[in-house]
C-alpha positions as CSV (number, residue, x, y, z in Angstrom):
1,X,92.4,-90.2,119.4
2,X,94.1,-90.9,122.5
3,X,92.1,-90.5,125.5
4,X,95.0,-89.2,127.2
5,X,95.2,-86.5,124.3
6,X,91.4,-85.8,124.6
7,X,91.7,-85.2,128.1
8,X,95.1,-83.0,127.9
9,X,92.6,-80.5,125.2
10,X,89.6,-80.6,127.3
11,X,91.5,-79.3,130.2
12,X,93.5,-77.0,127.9
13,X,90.2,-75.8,127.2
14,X,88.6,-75.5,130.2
15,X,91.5,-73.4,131.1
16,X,91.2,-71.4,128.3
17,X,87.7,-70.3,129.2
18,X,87.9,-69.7,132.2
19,X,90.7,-67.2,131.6
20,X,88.6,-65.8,129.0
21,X,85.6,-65.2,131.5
22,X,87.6,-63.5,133.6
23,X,88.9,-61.0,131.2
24,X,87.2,-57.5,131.0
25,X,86.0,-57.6,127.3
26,X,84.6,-61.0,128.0
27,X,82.4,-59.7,131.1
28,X,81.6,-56.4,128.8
29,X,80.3,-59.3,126.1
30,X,78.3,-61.2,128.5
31,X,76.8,-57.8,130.1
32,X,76.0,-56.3,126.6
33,X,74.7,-60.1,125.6
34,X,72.0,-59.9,128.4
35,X,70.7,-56.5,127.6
36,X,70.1,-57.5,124.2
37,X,68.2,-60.2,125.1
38,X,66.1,-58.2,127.3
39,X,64.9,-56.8,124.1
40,X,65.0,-59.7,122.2
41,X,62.7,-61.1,124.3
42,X,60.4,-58.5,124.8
43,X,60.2,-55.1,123.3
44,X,60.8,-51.9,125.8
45,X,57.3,-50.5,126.9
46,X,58.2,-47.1,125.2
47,X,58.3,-49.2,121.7
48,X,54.8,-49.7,121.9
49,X,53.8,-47.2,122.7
50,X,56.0,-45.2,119.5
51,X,54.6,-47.7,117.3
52,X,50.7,-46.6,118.2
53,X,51.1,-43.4,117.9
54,X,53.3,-43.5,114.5
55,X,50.0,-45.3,113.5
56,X,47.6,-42.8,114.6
57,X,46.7,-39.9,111.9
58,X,48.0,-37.0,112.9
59,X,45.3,-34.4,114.6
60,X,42.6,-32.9,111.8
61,X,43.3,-28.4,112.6
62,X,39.4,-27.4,113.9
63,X,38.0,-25.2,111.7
64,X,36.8,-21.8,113.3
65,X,33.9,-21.3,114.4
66,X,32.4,-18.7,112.2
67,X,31.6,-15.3,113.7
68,X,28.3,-14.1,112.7
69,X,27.9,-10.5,112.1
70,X,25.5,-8.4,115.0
71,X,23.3,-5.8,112.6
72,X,22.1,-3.6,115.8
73,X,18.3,-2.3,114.9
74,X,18.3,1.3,116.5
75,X,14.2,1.0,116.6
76,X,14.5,-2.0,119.1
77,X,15.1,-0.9,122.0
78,X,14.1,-2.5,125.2
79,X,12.3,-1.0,127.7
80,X,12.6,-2.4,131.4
81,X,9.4,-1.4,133.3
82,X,9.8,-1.5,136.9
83,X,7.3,-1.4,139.5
C-alpha cells in the first residue's frame, strides 16, 4: 500500500475513535465495561457468603422436650419443724 494511503486511514481512524469516545453510548460502554470487571475479577463479598449458606443444611426443628407427668401422693406431705 501506499504509505501516504496508510497514513490518510490511520488518521481517519484515529479520528474516528476519538469521536466515538466522546459519544454518550461509548462512555456508558466503557462505564458498564469496568463494573463487569469488578466482578470478573473478583466475586462481590455477598456471593460468598450466598454460596455458604446455600451449602449449609437447612436447621434440624428441636424436638420437645417431653413433659413428664407430676402424680401428687396426698400421704407425703412435708412437715417443716421450726424451732
Amino acid at each position: 500500500m501506499d504509505a501516504n494511503l496508510v497514513a490518510s486511514l490511520q488518521e481517519e481512524e484515529r479520528l474516528i475513535l476519538d469521536e466515538l469516545r466522546r459519544s454518550m453510548s461509548y462512555r456508558r460502554l466503557e462505564e458498564i465495561r469496568g463494573v463487569l470487571s469488578l466482578y470478573g475479577q473478583q466475586p462481590p463479598v455477598g456471593a460468598a457468603l450466598d454460596a455458604m449458606l446455600a451449602r449449609q443444611e437447612p436447621p434440624r426443628p428441636r424436638r420437645a422436650t417431653p413433659v413428664l407427668p407430676v402424680i401428687a401422693l396426698g400421704t407425703e406431705t412435708r412437715i417443716a419443724d421450726v424451732a
